[in-house]
C-alpha positions in Angstrom: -11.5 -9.0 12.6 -9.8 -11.4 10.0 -11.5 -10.4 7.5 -10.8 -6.7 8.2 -7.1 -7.2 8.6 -6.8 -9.4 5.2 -8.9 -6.8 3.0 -6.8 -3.9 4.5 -3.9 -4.5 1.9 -6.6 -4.7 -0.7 -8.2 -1.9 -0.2 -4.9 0.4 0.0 -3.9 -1.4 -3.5 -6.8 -0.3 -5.2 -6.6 3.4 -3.6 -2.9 3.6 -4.8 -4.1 2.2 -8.2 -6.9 4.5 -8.6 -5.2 7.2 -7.4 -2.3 6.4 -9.4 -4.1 6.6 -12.9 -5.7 9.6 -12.1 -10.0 8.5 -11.2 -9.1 8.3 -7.1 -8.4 11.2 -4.4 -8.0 14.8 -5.6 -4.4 15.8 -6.1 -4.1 17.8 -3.4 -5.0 15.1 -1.1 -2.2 13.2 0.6 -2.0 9.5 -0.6 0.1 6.6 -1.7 -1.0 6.8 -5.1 -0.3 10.6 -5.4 3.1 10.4 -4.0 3.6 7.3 -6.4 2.6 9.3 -9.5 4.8 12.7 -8.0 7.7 10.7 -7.6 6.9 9.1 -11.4 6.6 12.1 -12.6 9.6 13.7 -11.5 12.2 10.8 -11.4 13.8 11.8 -14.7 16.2 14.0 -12.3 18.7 11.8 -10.9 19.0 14.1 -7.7 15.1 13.3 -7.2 14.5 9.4 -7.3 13.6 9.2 -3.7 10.6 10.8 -4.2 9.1 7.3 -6.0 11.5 5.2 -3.7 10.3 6.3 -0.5 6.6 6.2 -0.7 7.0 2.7 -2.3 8.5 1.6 0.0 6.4 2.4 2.5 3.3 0.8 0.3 5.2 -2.3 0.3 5.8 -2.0 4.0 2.4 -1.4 5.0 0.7 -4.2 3.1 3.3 -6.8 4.0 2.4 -5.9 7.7 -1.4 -6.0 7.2 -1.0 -9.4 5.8 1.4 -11.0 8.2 -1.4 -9.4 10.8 -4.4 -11.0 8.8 -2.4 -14.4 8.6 -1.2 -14.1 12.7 -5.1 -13.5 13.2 -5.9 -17.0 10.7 -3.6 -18.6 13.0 -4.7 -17.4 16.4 -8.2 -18.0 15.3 -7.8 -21.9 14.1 -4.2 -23.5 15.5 -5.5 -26.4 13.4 -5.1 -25.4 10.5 -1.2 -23.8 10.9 0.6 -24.5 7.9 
């Protein structure tokens, strides 16, 4: 389980990376990395930046709670070893 919960923020890096240079999902798939490269490609427009800021921020949220979950688990599992 806390091995699960520490490669989770991993695993959705490398999706959004892949997906963000083009060799992951299909565009018309809905995912991090092709709302990332969307919002990229259309925030010359003023009007329009919150189509990069948004799904960002969500990235950043999710893997920030995936490794404060993977850490929790670390600690649950082993009390000794709490820094």
């Amino acid at each position: 389980m806390l091995r699960i919960a520490l490669a989770i923020p991993g695993a959705i890096g490398y999706e959004v990376f892949l997906t963000y240079i083009g060799l992951g999902l299909p565009l018309d798939t809905p995912s991090l990395g092709n709302l990332i490269n969307e919002g990229r490609l259309i925030m010359m427009s003023p009007s329009l930046r919150y189509q990069l800021i948004f799904p960002a921020i969500v990235l950043s949220m999710v893997t920030i709670s995936f490794y404060i979950l993977g850490n929790a688990f670390a600690d649950a599992a082993d009390p000794r070893n709490h820094v």
